[in-house]
C-alpha positions as CSV (number, residue, x, y, z in Angstrom):
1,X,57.1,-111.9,-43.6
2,X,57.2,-108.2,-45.4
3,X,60.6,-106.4,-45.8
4,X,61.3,-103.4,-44.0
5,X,60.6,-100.0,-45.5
6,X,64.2,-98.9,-47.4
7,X,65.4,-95.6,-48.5
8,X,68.1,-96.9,-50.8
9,X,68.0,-96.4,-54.6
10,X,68.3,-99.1,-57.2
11,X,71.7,-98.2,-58.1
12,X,72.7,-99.1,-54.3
13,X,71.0,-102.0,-53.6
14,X,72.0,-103.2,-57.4
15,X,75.9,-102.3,-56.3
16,X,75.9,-104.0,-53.0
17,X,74.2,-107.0,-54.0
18,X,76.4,-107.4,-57.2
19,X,79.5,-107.1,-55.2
20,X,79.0,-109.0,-51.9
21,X,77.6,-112.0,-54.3
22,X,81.4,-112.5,-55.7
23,X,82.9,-111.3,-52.6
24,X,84.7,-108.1,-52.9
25,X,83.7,-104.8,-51.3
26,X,81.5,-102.6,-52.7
27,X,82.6,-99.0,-53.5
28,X,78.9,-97.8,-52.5
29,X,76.2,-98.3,-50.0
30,X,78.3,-99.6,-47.4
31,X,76.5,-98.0,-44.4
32,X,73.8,-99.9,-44.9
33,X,75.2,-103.2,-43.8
34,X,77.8,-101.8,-41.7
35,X,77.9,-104.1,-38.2
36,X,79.9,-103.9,-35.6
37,X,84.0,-102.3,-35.6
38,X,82.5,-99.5,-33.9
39,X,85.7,-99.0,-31.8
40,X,88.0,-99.3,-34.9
41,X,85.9,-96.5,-37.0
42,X,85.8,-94.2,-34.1
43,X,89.9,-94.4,-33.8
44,X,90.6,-93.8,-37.3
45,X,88.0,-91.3,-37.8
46,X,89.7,-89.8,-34.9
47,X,92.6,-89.7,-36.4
48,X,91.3,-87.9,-39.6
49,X,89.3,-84.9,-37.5
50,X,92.4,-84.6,-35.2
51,X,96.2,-85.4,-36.7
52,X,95.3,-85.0,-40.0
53,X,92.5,-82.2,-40.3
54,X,95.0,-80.4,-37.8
55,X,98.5,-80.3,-39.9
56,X,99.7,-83.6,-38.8
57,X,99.9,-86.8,-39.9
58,X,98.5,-90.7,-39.0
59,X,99.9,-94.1,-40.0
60,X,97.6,-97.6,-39.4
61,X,98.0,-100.8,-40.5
62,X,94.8,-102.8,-40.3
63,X,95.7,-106.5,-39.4
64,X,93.2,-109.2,-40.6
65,X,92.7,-112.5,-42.1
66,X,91.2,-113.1,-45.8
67,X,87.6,-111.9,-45.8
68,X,87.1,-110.3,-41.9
69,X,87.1,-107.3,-43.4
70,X,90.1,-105.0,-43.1
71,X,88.9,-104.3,-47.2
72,X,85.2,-103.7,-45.7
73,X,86.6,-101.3,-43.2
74,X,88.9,-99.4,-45.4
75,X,86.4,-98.7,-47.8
76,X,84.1,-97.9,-45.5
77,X,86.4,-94.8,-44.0
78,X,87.5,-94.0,-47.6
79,X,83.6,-93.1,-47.8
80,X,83.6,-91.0,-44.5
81,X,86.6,-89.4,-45.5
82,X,85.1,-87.9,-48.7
83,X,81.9,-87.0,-46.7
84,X,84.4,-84.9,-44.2
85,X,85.8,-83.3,-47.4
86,X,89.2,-85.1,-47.5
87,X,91.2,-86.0,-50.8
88,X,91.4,-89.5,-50.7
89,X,93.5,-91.9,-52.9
90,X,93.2,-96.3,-53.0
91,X,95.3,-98.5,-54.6
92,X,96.1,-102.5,-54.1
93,X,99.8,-103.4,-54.1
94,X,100.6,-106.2,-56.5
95,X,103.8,-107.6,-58.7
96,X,103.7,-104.7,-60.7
97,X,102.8,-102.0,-58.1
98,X,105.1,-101.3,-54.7
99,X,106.4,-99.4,-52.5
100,X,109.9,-99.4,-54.5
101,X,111.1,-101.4,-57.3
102,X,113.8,-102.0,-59.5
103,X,111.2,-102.0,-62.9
104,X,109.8,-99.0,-61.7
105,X,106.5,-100.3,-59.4
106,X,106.8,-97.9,-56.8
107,X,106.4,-95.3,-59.9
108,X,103.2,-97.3,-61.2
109,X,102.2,-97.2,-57.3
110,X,102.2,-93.8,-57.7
111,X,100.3,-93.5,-61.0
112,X,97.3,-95.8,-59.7
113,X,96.8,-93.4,-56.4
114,X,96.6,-90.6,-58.6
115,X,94.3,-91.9,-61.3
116,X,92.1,-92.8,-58.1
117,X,92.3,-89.4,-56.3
118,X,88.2,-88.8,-55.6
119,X,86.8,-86.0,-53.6
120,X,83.4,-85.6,-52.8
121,X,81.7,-84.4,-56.1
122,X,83.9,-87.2,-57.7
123,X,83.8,-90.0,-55.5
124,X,84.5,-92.5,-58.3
125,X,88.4,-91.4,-59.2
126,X,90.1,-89.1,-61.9
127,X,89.5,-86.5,-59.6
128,X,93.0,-83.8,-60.1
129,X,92.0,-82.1,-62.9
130,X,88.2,-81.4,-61.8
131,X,90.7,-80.1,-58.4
132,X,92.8,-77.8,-59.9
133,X,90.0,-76.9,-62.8
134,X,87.6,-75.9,-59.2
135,X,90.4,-74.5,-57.3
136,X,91.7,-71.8,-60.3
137,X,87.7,-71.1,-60.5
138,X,87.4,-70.4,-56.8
139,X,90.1,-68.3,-56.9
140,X,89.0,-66.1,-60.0
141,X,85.4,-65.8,-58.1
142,X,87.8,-64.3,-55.4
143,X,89.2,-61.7,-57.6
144,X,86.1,-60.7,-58.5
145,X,83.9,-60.4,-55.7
146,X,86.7,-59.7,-53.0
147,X,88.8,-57.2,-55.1
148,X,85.9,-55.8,-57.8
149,X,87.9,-57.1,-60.8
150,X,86.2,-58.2,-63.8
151,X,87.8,-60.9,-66.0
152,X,88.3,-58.4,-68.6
153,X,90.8,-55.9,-66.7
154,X,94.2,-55.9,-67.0
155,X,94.9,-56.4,-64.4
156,X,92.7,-59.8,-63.5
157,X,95.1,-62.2,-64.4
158,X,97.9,-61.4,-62.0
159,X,95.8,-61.1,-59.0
160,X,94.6,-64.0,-59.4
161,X,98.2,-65.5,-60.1
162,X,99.2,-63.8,-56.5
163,X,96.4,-66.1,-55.4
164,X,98.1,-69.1,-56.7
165,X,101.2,-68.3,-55.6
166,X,100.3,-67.4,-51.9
167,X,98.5,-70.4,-52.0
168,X,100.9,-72.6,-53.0
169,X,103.9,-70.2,-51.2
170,X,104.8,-72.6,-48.2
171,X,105.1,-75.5,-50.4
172,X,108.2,-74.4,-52.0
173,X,110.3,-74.8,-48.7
174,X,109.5,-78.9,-49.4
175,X,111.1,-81.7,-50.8
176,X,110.6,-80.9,-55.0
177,X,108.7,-78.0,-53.5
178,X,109.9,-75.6,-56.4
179,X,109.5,-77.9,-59.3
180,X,106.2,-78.8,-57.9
181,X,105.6,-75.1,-58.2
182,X,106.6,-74.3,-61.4
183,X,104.2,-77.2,-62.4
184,X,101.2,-76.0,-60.3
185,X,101.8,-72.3,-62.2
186,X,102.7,-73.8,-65.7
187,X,99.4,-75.9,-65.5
188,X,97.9,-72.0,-64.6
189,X,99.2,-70.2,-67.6
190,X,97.8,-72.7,-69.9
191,X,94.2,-72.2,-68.2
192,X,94.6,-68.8,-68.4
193,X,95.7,-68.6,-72.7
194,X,94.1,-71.1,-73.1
195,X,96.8,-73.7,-74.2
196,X,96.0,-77.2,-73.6
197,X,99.0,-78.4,-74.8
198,X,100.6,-76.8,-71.5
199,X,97.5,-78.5,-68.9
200,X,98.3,-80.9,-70.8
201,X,102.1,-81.2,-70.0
202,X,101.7,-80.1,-66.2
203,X,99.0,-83.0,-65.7
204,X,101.3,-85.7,-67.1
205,X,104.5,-84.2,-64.9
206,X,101.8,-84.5,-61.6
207,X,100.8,-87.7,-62.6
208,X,104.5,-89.2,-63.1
209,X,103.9,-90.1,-66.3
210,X,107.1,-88.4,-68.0
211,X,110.2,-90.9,-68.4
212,X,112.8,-88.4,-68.7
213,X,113.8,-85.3,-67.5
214,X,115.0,-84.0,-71.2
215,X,111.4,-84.5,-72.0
216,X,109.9,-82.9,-68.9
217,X,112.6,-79.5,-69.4
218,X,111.5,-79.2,-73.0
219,X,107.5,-79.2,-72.0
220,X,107.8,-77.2,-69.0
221,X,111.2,-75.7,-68.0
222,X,111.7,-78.3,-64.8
223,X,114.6,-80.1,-63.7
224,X,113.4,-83.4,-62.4
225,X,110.5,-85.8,-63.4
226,X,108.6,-87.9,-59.9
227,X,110.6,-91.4,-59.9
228,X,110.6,-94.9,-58.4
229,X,112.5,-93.1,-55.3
230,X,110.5,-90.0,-54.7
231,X,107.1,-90.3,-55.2
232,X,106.7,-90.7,-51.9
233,X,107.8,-87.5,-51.5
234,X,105.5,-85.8,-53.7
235,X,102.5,-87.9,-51.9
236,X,103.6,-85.5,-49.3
237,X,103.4,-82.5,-51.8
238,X,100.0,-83.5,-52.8
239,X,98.8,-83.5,-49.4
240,X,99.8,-80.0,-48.2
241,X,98.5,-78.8,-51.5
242,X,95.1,-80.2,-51.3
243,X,94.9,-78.8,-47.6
244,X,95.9,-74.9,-49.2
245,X,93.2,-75.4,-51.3
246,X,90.9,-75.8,-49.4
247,X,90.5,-79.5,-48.1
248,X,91.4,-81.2,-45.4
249,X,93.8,-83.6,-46.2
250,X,94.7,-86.2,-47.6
251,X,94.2,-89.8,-47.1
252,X,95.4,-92.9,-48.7
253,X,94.7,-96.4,-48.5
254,X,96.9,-98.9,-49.8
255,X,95.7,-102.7,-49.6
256,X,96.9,-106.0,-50.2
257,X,100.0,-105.3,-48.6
258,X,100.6,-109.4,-48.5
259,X,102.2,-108.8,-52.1
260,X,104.9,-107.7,-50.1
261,X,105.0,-110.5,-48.2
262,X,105.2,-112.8,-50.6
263,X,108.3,-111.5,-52.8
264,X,110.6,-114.2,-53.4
265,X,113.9,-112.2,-53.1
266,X,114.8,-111.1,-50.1
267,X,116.3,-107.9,-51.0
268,X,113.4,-106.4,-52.9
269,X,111.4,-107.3,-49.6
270,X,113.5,-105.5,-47.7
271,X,113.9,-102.6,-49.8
272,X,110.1,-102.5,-49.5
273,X,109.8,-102.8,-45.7
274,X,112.7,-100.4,-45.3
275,X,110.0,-97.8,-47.7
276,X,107.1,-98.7,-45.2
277,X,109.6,-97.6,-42.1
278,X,110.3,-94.5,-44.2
279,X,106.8,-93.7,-44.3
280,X,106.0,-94.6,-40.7
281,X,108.4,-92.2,-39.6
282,X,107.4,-89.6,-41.3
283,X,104.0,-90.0,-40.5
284,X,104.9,-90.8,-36.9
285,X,107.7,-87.6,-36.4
286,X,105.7,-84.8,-38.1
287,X,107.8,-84.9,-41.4
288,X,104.5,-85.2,-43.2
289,X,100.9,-82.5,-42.7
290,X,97.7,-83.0,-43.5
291,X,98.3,-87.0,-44.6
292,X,96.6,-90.1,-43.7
293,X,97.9,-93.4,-44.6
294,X,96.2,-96.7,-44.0
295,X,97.4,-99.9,-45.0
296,X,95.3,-103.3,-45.0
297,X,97.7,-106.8,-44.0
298,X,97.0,-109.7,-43.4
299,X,98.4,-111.3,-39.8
300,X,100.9,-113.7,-41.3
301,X,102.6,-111.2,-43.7
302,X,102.9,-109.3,-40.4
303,X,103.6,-111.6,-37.6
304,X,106.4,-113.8,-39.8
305,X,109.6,-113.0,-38.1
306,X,111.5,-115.0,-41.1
307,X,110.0,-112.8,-44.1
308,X,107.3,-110.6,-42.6
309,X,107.2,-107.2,-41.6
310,X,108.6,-108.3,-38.2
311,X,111.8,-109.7,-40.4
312,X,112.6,-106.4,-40.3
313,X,113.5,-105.5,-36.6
314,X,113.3,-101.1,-37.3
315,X,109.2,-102.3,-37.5
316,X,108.4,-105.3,-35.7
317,X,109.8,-102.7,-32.5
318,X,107.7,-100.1,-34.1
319,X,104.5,-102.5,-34.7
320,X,104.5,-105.0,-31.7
321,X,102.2,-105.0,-29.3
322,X,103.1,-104.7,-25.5
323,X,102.8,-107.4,-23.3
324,X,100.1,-106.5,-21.3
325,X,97.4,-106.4,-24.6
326,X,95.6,-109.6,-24.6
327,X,92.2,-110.8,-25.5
328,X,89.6,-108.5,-24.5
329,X,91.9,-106.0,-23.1
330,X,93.2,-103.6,-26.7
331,X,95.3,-100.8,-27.2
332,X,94.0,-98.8,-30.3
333,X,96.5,-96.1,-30.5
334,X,99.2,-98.6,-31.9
335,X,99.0,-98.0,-35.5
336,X,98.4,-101.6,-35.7
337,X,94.7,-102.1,-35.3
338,X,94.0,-106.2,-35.0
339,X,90.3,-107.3,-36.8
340,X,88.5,-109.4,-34.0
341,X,85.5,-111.8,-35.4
342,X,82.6,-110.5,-35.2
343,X,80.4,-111.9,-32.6
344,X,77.3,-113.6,-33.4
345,X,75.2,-111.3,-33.0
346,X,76.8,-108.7,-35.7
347,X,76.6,-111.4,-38.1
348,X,72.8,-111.8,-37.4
349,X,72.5,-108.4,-37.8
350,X,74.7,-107.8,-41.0
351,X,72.6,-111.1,-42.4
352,X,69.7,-109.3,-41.7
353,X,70.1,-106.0,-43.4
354,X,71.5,-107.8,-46.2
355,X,67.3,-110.2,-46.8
356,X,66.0,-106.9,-46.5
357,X,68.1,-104.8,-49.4
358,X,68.2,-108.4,-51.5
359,X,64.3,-108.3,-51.3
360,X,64.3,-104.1,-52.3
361,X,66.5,-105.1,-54.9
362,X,64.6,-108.0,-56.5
363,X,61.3,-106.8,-55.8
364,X,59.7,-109.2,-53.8
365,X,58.2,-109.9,-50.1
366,X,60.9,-111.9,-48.3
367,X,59.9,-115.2,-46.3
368,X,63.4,-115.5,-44.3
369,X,62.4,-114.4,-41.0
370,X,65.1,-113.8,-38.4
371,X,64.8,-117.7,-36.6
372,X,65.7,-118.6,-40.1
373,X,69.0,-116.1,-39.8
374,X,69.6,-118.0,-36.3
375,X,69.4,-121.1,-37.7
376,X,71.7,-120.7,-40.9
377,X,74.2,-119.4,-38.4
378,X,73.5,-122.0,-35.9
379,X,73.5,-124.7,-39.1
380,X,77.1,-123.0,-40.0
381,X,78.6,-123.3,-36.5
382,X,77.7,-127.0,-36.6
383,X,79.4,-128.0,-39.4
384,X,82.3,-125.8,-39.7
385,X,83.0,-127.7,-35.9
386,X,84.0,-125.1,-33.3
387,X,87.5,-124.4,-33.6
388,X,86.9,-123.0,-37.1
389,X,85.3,-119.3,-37.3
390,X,83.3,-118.2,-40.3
391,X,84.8,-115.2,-41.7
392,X,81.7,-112.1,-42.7
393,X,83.1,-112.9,-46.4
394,X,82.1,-116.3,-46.2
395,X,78.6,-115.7,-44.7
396,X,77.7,-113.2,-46.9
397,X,78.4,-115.6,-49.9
398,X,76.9,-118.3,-48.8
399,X,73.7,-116.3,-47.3
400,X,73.2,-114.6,-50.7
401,X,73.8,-117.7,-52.4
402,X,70.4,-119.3,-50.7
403,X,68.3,-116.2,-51.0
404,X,69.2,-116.1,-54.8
405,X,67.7,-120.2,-55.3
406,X,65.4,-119.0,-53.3
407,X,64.1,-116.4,-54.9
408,X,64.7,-118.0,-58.3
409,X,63.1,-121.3,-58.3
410,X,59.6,-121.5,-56.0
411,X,59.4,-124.8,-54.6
412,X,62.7,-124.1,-52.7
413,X,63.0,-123.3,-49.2
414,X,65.0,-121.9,-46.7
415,X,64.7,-125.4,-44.6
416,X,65.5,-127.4,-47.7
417,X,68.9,-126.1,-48.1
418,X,69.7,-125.7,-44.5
419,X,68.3,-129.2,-43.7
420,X,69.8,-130.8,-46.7
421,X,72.8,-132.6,-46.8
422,X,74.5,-131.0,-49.8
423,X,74.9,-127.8,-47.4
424,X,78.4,-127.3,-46.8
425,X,79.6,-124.3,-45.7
426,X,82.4,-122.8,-47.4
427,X,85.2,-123.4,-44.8
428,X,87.8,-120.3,-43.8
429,X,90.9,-122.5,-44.6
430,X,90.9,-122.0,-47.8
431,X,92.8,-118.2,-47.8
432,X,94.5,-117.7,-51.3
433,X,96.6,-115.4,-49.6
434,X,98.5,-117.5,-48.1
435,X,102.0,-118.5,-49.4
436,X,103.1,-121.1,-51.1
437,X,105.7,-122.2,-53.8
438,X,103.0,-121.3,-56.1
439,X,101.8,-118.1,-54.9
440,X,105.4,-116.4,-54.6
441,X,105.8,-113.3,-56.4
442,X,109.5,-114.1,-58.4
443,X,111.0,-110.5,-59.8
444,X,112.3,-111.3,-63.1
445,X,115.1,-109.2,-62.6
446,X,116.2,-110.5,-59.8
447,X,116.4,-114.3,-59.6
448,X,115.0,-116.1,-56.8
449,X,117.1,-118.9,-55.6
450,X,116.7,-122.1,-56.4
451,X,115.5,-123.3,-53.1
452,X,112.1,-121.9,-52.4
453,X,111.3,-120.4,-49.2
454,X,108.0,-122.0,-47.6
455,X,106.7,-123.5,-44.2
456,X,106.3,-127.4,-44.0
C-alpha cells in the first residue's frame, strides 16, 4: 500500500509525530489530524467572530476526561484564533500558578500568559514587545504618509504621540486605566530617545514583574504595580488595548484547571472558585470587551458537589445543565461544553491520517492498509471489554507505538502485534488526574488538616 500524496513540511510531520508519541498536544500541524468536534469548533469560533471580534466578551469551560481531548481542542482554536488575527495567551494552572494565592500564584498566573502572548507573525510566544515595537511603527508610517511628516520635523514626534494617546484614550476610563497609560506612553518616550533603560522599565511594569510600588514610582512615575488581586483586571486592559491596535481581541486559554480541584485547604479553593465566578461574570455581564476566555476541566473537578466547582453554589447554578439536555440532545450555548467520545469512525479516520504523516515523516511506503486500522480498533474494543472506552490519547499511543516496531525492525508485522498475546491495550482507568491522598496539592502556608479529604 502507497501513502497518500502530503503537503506537510518536515518540521510538521517531525512536530506531530514527536508529540502525539509521548502524548501531549502538539503546538503545530494540528489540522491535519483534526476528526470530528465539528459542533464544538463551530461554537467557539462563533464566539470569537461574534462576542469577542464585536466588543464583547465569551467564557467556556471545556469539560473532558484525561486524554479525550479538551487540550487537542484548545490548542486547536488557539491556532484559528491567531489565523483570525487575535492576541492569544495559554497557560496551565498548577501549585505555583492560580487564579489567586496567598504566595503570589495568581501573579505568576499572570506572568506565564504574558510571556506566552503570540500573534500571528509570532505564533510561538514572547510576543508584547514585537506588539508595541509594530504598533509605534504603524503609527509613525501614519504620520508620514497620512499627514506628509518626515521623521526629521519637529514636529513628528508629537503627532505621532496624539496617535498613541487617541489610541489608547478610552482605556483610561478603566480599572488601572491611567497607570496603564502612563506605562503605554513611558514605554513610547523611550522608543522615541532612544532609552532602553525606560522600554525596559515599562516592559517589566506590563509584565508584573516589579515587587513594589517604591520601585515601580522611581522607574516610571506610577502609583501601583499589577498584584495577586488585580491582574485580572489588567487581562481586561490588555484586551481592549490589543483591539485599539488593531486586533481583534484577545483570547486566553487556561488549562489544567483540576489543580484547583485538588487543593487541600478548603479556603484557598474557594478563594479560587470565588476568582473563576468573578471572571464569569464579567465575561457574562459585559464588564469585559474584546476577551475570550476558555478553560479546559476535567468532569470530576466539576461535577464534585463536596470540593468541585459545583461546591461552590454561585457556579454550579451558573454551570449546570438543564434538565431536559441528555444524551444526544446538547445545549452548546452553556459555557460548559461536555467532550463526547468520539465515535468509531473518527478514530478510524484520525488513525488514518496519522499512517499516512508517520510514513511522510520516516520516509517509507506504508503497509497498514485501512482493514488493518479496523482491526486494531476492533482488537482494542475486545480487550478493553465494552464498558471501557478508549480515550483518542490512548489510541494514538498505542497506534504510533506499532507503526514505530514496525517500521524499525522488518520481520514485524502489523498481525503479529495485533494477534499476539502481549497486546494489551493501555486501559483509560489509569487518569493521573484523579485525586488521591497523594495527588493533593497541600499550600505550605496554609496547613491542610490532618484528616485527608478523599472518596473510599
Amino acid at each position: 500500500m502507497t501513502t497518500k500524496p502530503l503537503k506537510i513540511t518536515k518540521k510538521i510531520t517531525t512536530a506531530l509525530m514527536t508529540s502525539l508519541s509521548a502524548g501531549v498536544t502538539p503546538r503545530i500541524g494540528l489540522e491535519h489530524i483534526a476528526v470530528g468536534r465539528e459542533a464544538e469548533i463551530s461554537v467557539l469560533l462563533a464566539d470569537l467572530d461574534g462576542a469577542v471580534a464585536d466588543g464583547g466578551a465569551s467564557f467556556r469551560i471545556i469539560s473532558g476526561r484525561y486524554g479525550s481531548g479538551k487540550s487537542f481542542l484548545c490548542q486547536l482554536i488557539r491556532n484559528y484564533a491567531l489565523q483570525r488575527n487575535f492576541v492569544v495567551m495559554d497557560a496551565d494552572l498548577s501549585p505555583t500558578h492560580r487564579l489567586t494565592g496567598s504566595n503570589g500564584q495568581g501573579l505568576n498566573l499572570y506572568r506565564e500568559l504574558l510571556k506566552n502572548m503570540a500573534t500571528k507573525t509570532r505564533p510561538d510566544g514572547s510576543a508584547f514587545t514585537a506588539i508595541l515595537e509594530r504598533w509605534i511603527s504603524d503609527l509613525q508610517k501614519k504620520v508620514v504618509d497620512q499627514d506628509g511628516l518626515k521623521p526629521t520635523d519637529a514636529k513628528f514626534s508629537r503627532a505621532v504621540e496624539k496617535r498613541i494617546e487617541a489610541a489608547i484614550d478610552e482605556i483610561e476610563e478603566m480599572i488601572h486605566g491611567f497607570d496603564f497609560k502612563m506605562v503605554i506612553s513611558a514605554y513610547w518616550r523611550g522608543y522615541q530617545e532612544a532609552n532602553d533603560t525606560l522600554k525596559e522599565a515599562a516592559i517589566r511594569w506590563l509584565r508584573g514583574e516589579y515587587s513594589t510600588k517604591r520601585e515601580a514610582g522611581a522607574a516610571l512615575g506610577v502609583k501601583v504595580i499589577i498584584e495577586d488581586d488585580s491582574w485580572y483586571d489588567y487581562l481586561k486592559l490588555l484586551a481592549r488595548f490589543v483591539n485599539d491596535i488593531g486586533y481583534k481581541g484577545l483570547v486566553v486559554f487556561i488549562d489544567e484547571a483540576v489543580n484547583l480541584y485538588k487543593i487541600s485547604n478548603s479556603v484557598a479553593r474557594n478563594n479560587n472558585y470565588e476568582r473563576l465566578l468573578t471572571i464569569f461574570n464579567d465575561t457574562m455581564q459585559g464588564k469585559a470587551k474584546y476577551l475570550g476566555i476558555i478553560f479546559g476541566a476535567t468532569p470530576q473537578m466539576i461535577e464534585d458537589t463536596r470540593r468541585g466547582l459545583f461546591s461552590y453554589e454561585a457556579l454550579q447554578t451558573r454551570l449546570q445543565e438543564s434538565r431536559f439536555v441528555r444524551d444526544g440532545l446538547r445545549d452548546l450555548s452553556s459555557p460548559l461544553i461536555r467532550l463526547e467520545v468520539l465515535q468509531p469512525t473518527e478514530l478510524f479516520v484520525l488513525l488514518s491520517n496519522i499512517r499516512d504523516i508517520h510514513a511522510q515523516n520516516y520516509g517509507y511506503q506504508t503497509m497498514i492498509s485501512d482493514k488493518n486500522i479496523e482491526q486494531f480498533l476492533r482488537e482494542v474494543h475486545k480487550r478493553l471489554g465494552a464498558d471501557q472506552l478508549m480515550t483518542p490519547r490512548e489510541a494514538v499511543r498505542d497506534f504510533i507505538s506499532i507503526l514505530n516496531l514496525i517500521q524499525q525492525n522488518a520481520h514485524v508485522t502489523f498481525e503479529n502485534i495485533i494477534g499476539g498475546s502481549n497486546f494489551v491495550p493501555s486501559r483509560p482507568d489509569a487518569d493521573p488526574e484523579s485525586l488521591t491522598p497523594e495527588t493533593e496539592i497541600i499550600d505550605e502556608d496554609r496547613p491542610a488538616s490532618p484528616y485527608k479529604s478523599f472518596d473510599i
